[in-house]
KERO-91350 format. One record per residue (C-alpha): x, y, z. Coordinates in steps of 0.1 Angstrom, whole numbers, plus 2048, in hexadecimal, padded with zeros to 3 digits. Each point is the difference from the previous one (the first is absolute). Layout:
KERO-91350
XYZ...
//
This chain:
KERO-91350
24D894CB97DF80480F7E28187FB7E08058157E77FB7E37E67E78107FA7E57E07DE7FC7FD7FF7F97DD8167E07F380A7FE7E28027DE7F08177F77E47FD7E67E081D7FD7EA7F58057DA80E7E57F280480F7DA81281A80780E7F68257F482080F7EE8018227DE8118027EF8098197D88147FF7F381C81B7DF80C7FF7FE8268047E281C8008098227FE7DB81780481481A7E97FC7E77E27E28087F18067E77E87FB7E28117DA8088128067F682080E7DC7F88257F380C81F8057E48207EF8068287FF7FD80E7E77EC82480180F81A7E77EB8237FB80C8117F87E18247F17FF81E8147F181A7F07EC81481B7EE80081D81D80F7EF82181181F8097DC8128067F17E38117F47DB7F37DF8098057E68197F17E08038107E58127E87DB80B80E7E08037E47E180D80C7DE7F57F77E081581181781D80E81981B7F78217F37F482080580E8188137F58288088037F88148217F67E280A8237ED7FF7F67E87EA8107EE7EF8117F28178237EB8028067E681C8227EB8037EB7E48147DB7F17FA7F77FD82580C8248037E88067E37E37F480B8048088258018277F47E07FD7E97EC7EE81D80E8208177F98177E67DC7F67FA7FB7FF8218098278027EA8067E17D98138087F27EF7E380C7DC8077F88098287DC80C7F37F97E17EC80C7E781C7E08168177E78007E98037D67FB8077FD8227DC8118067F17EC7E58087E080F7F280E8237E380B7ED7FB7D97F080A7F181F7E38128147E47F77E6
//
């Protein structure tokens, strides 16, 4: 299957070797959150491996949120996958939908304009 969502944020993976989950960071501002004073959160996303539920899928994909609002079961999450490319293919289309992951990726993006020019 293919969607029309340009990718213009990667997402790069590191297996956890403790735990032998895959984890994966994206850097998020959301102006709503007055928490965070202007300065970039982020989504931890972990795609954690399933032993004792196959017939949901092998793979659960859980999102924390540092420096932004949380999500929540509206959101869909968590998450089951049967296949870890699946997985992580979804999560790099899903933040790549996302205002406060798109937001983020600008405002660095204009940063390193910014340093570049000086």
């Amino acid at each position: 299957m293919s969607y029309n969502i340009p990718i213009v944020i990667k997402l790069s993976w590191e297996l956890e070797p403790t735990y032998q989950t895959w984890e994966s960071q994206v850097q998020i501002f959301d102006p709503n959150f007055t928490a965070n004073k202007g300065e970039l959160g982020h989504h931890q996303i972990s795609i954690i491996p399933q032993r004792y539920s196959m017939d949901r899928g092998k793979y659960l994909v859980m999102i924390g949120t540092i420096g932004g609002f949380g999500l929540d079961e509206q959101e869909g999450f968590p998450r089951y996958y049967f296949e870890l490319e699946t997985a992580k293919r979804e999560m790099e289309l899903w933040v790549n939908c996302r205002e406060e992951c798109l937001n983020a990726n600008r405002i660095q993006n204009e940063n390193c304009s910014q340093i570049r020019q000086t």
